[in-house]
C-alpha positions as CSV (number, residue, x, y, z in Angstrom):
1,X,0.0,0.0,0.0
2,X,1.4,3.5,-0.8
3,X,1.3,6.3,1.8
4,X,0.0,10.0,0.2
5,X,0.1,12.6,2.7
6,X,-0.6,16.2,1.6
7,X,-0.9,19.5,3.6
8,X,-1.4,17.4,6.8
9,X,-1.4,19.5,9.7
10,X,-3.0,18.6,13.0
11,X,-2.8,20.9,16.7
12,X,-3.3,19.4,19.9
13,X,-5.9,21.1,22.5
14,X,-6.8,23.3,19.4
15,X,-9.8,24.9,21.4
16,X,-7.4,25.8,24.3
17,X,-4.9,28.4,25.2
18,X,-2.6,25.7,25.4
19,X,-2.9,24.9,21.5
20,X,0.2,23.3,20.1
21,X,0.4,23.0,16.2
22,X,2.5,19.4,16.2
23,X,2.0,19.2,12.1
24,X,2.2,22.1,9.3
25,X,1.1,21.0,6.1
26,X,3.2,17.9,6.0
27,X,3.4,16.6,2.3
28,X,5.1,13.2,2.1
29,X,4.4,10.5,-0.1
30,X,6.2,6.8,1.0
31,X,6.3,4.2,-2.1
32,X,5.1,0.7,-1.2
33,X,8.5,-1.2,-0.6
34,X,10.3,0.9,1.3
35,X,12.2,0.9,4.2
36,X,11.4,4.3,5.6
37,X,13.1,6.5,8.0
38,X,11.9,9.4,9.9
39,X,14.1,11.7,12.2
40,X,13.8,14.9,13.6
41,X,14.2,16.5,17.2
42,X,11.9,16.2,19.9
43,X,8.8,18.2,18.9
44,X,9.4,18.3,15.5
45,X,6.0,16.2,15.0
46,X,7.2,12.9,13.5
47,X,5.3,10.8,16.3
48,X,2.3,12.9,15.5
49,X,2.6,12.2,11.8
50,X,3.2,8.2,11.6
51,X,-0.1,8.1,14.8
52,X,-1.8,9.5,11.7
53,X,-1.2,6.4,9.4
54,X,-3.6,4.1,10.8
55,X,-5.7,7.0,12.3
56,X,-4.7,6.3,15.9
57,X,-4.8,10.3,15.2
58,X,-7.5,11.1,13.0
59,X,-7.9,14.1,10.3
60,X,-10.2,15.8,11.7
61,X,-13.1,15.9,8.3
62,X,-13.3,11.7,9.1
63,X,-14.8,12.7,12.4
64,X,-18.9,12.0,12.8
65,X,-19.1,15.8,14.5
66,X,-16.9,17.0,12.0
67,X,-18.5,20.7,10.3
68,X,-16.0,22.7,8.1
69,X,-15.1,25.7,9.8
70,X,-17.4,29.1,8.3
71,X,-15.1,31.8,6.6
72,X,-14.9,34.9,7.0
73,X,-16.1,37.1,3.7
74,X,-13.0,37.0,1.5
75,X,-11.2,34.2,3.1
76,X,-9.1,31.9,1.2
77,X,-9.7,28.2,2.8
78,X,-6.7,26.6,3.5
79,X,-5.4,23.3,1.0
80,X,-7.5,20.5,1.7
81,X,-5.6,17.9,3.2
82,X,-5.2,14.3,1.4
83,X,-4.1,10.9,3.4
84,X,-4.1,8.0,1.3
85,X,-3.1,4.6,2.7
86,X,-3.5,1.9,0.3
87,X,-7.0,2.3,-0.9
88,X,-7.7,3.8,2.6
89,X,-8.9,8.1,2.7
90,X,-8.4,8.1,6.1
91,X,-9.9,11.8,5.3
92,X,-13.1,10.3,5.1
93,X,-15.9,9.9,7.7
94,X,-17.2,6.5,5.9
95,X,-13.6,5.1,5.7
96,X,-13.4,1.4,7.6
97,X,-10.8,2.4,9.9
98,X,-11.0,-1.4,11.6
99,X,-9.9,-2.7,8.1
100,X,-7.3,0.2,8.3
101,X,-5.7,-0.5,11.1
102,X,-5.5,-4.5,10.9
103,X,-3.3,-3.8,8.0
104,X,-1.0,-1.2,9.3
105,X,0.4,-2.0,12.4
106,X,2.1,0.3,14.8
107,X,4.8,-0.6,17.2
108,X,5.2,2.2,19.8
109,X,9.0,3.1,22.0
110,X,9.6,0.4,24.6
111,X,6.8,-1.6,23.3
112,X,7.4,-4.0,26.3
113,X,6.0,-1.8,28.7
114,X,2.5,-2.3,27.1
115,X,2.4,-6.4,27.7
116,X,-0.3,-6.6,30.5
117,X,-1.5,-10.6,30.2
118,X,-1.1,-13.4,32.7
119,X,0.9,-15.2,29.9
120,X,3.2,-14.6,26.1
121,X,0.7,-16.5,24.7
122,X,-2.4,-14.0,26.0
123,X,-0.7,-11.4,25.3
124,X,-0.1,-12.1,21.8
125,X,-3.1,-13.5,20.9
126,X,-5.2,-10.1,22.1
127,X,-4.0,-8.6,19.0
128,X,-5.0,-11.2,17.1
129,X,-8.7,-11.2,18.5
130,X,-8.9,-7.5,18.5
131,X,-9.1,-7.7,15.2
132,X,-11.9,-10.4,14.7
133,X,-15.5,-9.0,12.8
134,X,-18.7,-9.2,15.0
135,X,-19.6,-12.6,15.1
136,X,-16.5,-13.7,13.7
137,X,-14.6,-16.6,15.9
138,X,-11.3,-18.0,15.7
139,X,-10.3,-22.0,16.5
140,X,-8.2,-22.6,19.3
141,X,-6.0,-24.6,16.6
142,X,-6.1,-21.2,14.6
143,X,-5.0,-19.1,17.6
144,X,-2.3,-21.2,18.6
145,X,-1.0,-21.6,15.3
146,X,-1.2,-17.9,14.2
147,X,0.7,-17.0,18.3
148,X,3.3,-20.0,17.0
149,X,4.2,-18.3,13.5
150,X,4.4,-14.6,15.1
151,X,6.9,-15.9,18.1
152,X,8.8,-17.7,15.6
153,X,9.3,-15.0,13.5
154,X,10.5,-12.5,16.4
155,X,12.6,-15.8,17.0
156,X,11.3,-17.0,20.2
157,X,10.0,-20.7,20.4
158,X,6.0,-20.9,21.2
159,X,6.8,-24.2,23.7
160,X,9.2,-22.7,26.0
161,X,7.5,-19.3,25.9
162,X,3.8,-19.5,25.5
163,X,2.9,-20.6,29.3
164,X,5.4,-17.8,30.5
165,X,4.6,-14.4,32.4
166,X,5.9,-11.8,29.7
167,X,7.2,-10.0,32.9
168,X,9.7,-12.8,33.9
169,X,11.2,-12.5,30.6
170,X,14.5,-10.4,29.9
171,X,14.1,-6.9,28.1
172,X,15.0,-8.4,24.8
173,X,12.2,-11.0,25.0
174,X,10.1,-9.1,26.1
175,X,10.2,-6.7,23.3
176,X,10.0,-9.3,21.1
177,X,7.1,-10.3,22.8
178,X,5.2,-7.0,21.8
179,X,6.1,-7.3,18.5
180,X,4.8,-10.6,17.8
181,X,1.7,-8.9,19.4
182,X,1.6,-6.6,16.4
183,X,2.8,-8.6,13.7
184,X,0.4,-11.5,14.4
185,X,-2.2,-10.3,11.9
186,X,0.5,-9.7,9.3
187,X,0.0,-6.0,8.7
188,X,1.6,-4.7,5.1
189,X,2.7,-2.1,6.6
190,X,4.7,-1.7,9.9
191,X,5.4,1.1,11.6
192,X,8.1,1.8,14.8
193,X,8.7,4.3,16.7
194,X,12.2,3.8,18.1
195,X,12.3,-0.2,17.6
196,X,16.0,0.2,19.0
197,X,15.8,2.6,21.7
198,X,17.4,1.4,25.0
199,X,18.9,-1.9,23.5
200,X,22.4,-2.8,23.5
201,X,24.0,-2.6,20.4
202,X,23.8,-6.5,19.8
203,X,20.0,-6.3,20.8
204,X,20.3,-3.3,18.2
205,X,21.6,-5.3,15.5
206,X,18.8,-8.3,16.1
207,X,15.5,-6.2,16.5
208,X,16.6,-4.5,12.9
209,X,18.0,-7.7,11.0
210,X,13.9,-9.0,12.6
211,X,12.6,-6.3,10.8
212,X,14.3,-6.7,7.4
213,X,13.6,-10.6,7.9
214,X,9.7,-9.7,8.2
215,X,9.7,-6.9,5.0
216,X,11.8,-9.5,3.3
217,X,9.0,-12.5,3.9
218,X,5.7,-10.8,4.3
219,X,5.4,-6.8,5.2
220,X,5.8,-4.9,2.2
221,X,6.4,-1.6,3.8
222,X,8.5,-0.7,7.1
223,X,8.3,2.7,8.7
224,X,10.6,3.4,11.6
225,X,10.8,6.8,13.8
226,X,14.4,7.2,15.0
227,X,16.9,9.6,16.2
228,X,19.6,7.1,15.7
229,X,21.3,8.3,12.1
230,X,24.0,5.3,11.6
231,X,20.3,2.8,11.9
232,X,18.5,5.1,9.3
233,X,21.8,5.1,7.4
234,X,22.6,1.3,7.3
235,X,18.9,0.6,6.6
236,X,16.8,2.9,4.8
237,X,15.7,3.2,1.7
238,X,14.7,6.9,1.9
239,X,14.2,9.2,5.0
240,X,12.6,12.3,5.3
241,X,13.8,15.4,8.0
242,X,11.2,16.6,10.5
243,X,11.1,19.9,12.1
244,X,8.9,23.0,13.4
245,X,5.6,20.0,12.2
246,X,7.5,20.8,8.6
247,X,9.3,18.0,6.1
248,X,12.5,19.9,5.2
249,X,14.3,17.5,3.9
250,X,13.4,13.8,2.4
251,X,16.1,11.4,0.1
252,X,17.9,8.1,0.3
253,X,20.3,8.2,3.4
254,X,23.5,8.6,0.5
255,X,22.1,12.6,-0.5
256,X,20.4,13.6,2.9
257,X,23.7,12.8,4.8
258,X,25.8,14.7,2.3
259,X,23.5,18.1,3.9
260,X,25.2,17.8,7.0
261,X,25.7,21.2,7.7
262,X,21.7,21.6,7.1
263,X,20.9,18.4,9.4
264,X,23.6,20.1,11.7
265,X,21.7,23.4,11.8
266,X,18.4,21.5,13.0
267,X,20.2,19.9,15.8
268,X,20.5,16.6,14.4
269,X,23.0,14.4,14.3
270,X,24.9,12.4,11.4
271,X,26.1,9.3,11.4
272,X,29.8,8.4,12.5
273,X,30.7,7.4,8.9
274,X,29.2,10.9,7.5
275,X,31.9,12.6,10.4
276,X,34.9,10.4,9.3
277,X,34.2,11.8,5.6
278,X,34.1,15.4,6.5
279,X,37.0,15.0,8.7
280,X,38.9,12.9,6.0
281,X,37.7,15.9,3.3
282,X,39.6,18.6,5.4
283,X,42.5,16.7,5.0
284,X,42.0,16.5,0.9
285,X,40.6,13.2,0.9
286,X,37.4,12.9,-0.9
287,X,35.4,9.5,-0.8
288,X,32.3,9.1,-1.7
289,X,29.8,6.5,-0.4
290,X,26.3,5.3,0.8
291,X,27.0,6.4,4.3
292,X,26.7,2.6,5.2
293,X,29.8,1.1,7.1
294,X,30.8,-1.7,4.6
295,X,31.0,0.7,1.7
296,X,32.8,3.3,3.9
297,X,35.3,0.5,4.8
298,X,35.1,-0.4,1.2
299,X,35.8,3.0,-0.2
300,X,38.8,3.5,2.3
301,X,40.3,0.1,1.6
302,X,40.7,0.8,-1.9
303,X,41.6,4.0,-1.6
304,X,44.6,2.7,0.6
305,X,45.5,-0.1,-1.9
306,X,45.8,2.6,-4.6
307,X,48.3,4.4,-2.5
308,X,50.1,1.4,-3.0
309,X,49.6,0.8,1.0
């Protein structure tokens, strides 16, 4: 499913003196396929936008009390705004957001703190029934085998798990736990909000090579918030640059790093590869890469062995 998002703004409290405009006519489109980044400093309103994709925050016209705001004689009306997920207007009132949201599932920061049943198997199931139609029933064979296939694919085994308290688990478990409770009803799109935050950097390493595994087999599109710019750079496709509820910037890790004095400027980071190449640049050596580690390495290695090194 492609994601079209134009002149998207949203404010929180809007009818209060404590208004906060989180979005300003965000226009972003994400191709189906993609393994997209988002970054930005706190505030900058990337959380609020990806809450939008499966309309855990809703545009306000697909609201039952929604009436369009009266002008004022010779008022301009601002750009409508257009979300498109798939075949989803999640602009519209009569949208099935249900439907929506089985099919784009969202992983929030420290997931694990969200697991709240007696047992793994519970806990991963309730996403599963969540999403059941009115009158709809599911086996206990086709529970158990769906609970199975979603801990095996966050690698954990559904024997030596399922019985389990998720809060006797370590932190890595248990955040794989959570996952599997939103992967169980294979969404095609995923989205995460700092899947890495708080891990070590081999826990690091294994929740993203689980998420490339899962867009690899079954999930055709993978979202991920982070502030982390070596993750975006090693694994996105594209990313686009939040800030002030604006999209400043948005193009494949290689060109957006090269801006680093504009990423700089918004008090972002860059990744470490992105520093060694400025810093080898001041000394008059040029390389040019992906920003990824292996072709920085690459690119330096052969560089050397020209030197006749």
């Amino acid at each position: 499913m492609r994601i079209v998002c134009e002149n998207l703004s949203y404010t929180y409290n809007a009818a209060s003196p404590f208004a906060v405009r989180a979005l300003d006519g965000v226009s972003l489109t994400i191709e189906e396929g993609e393994f997209f980044g988002i970054i930005g400093h706190t505030g900058s309103g990337k959380s609020t936008f990806v809450q939008h994709l499966n309309a855990l925050l809703r545009v306000p016209s697909s609201l039952k009390k929604y009436k369009p705001k009266k002008l004022k004689k010779g008022e301009v009306p601002p750009p409508a705004p257009v979300l498109q997920v798939g075949e989803y207007d999640l602009t519209n009132k009569k949208t099935d957001f249900f439907a929506l949201r089985k099919r784009v599932g969202m992983v929030f920061q420290y997931p694990e703190h969200q697991l709240f049943a007696e047992t793994v198997e519970k806990d991963v199931a309730f996403g599963l029934k969540n999403f059941l139609k009115k009158g709809e029933k599911l086996s206990d064979e086709e529970r158990k085998a769906a609970v199975s296939d979603a801990l095996k694919t966050v690698g954990l085994d559904y024997d030596e798990i399922a019985s389990k308290s998720p809060f006797d688990l370590s932190g890595g478990q248990k955040r794989r736990v959570a996952i599997a409770g939103v992967i169980v009803t294979k969404p095609e799109i995923l989205v995460l909000d700092e899947p890495a935050a708080g891990l070590d950097p081999l826990g690091k390493q294994e929740i993203m090579q689980l998420l490339h595994r899962i867009h690899g087999d079954w999930c055709k599109t993978v979202v991920i918030v982070s502030h982390d710019m070596d993750e975006i750079a090693e694994h996105c496709t594209r990313a686009a640059v939040f800030s002030e509820g604006k999209v400043v910037m948005c193009a494949p890790p290689k060109e957006l790093f090269r801006e680093a004095e504009t990423l700089l400027s918004l008090g972002l980071d860059i990744p470490l590869t992105a520093k060694l190449c400025r810093a080898l640049k001041e000394r008059g050596i040029d390389i040019d890469c992906d920003y990824t580690l292996e072709d920085f390495t690459a690119k330096v290695l052969a560089l050397k062995g020209g030197d006749g090194a």
